[in-house]
C-alpha positions in Angstrom: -86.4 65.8 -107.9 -87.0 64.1 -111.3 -86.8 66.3 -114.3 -89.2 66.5 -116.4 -89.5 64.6 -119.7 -90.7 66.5 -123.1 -90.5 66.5 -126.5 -91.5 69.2 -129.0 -91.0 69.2 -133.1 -91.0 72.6 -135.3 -90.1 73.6 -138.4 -86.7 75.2 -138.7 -85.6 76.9 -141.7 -86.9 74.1 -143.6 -85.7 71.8 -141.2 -88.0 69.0 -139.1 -86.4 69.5 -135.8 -87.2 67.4 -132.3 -86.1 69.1 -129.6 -85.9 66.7 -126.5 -85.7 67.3 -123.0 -85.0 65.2 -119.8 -84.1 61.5 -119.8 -84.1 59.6 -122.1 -84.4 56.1 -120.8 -86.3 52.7 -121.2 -90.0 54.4 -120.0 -89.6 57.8 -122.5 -87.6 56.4 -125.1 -91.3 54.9 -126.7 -92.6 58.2 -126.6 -89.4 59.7 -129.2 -89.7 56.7 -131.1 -93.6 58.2 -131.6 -92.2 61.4 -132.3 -89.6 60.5 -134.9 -91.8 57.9 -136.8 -94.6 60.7 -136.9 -92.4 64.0 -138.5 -90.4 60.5 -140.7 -94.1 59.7 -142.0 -94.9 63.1 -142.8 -92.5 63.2 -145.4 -89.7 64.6 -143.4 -86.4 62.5 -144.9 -84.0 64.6 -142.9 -84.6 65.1 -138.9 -82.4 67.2 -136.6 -82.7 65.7 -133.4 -81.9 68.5 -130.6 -80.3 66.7 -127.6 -78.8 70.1 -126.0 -81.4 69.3 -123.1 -81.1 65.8 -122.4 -79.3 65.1 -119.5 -79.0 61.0 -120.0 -79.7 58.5 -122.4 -79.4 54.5 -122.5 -78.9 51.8 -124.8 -82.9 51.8 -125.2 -82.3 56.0 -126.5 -79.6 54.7 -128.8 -81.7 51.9 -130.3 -84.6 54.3 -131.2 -81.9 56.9 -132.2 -80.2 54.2 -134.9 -84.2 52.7 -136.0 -84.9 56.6 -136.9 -81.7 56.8 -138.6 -82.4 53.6 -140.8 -85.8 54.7 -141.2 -84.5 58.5 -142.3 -81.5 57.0 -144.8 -84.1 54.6 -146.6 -85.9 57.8 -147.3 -82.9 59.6 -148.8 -82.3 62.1 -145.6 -80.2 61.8 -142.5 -80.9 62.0 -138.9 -78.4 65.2 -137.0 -78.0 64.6 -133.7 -77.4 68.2 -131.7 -75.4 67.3 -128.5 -72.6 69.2 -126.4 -72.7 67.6 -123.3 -69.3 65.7 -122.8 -71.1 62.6 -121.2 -73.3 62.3 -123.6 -71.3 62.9 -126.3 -68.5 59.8 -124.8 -71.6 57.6 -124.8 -71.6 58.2 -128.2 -67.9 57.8 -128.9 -67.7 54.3 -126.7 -70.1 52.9 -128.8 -69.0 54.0 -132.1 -71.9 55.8 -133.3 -70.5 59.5 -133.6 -69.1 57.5 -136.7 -72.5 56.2 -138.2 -74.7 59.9 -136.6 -73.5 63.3 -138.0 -73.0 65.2 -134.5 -72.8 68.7 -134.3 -72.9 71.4 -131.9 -75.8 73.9 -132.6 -79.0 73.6 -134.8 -77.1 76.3 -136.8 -73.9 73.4 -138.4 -76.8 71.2 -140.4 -77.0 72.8 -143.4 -79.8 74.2 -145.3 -82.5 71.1 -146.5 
């Protein structure tokens, strides 16, 4: 059974976060690329992308994830990734971007905005 895909942003603490869950794959990714350019063009420099739920993620994930990082350090901000799955968290590693994202654990590591 395929899980289901969805993607919800809220206001944390002063934070913009996006809180994904599912697969993140070439047919969603278009759909967090929507998310992140929307809560980007609202103002919001910094994002904290929640990942906790995601249970896969390709090289079409990772390209929207880098475009929403370019797009959030033009503005000033940053875009956290929130990730603790070990798979996920080696895709990140192989590729090298856990050097270019801040990656941390729980919504509660990204500091105050």
């Amino acid at each position: 059974m395929e899980q289901e895909f969805r993607i919800e942003d809220r206001m944390d603490g002063g934070r913009s976060v996006i809180t994904v869950v599912g697969e993140i794959d070439v047919a969603t990714a278009p759909q967090l690329r929507e998310s992140l350019h929307g809560v980007i063009a609202q103002g919001q420099a910094t994002v904290v992308l929640d990942l906790l739920g995601v249970t896969f993620l390709d090289s079409t994930a990772l390209g929207v994830l880098v475009g929403g990082l370019k797009r959030c350090r033009e503005l000033g901000g940053e875009l956290y990734i929130v990730v603790t799955d070990a798979r996920l968290r080696k895709i990140f590693e192989i590729t090298g971007l856990n050097k270019v994202f801040p990656i941390v654990d729980a919504l509660a590591e990204v500091g105050a905005p």
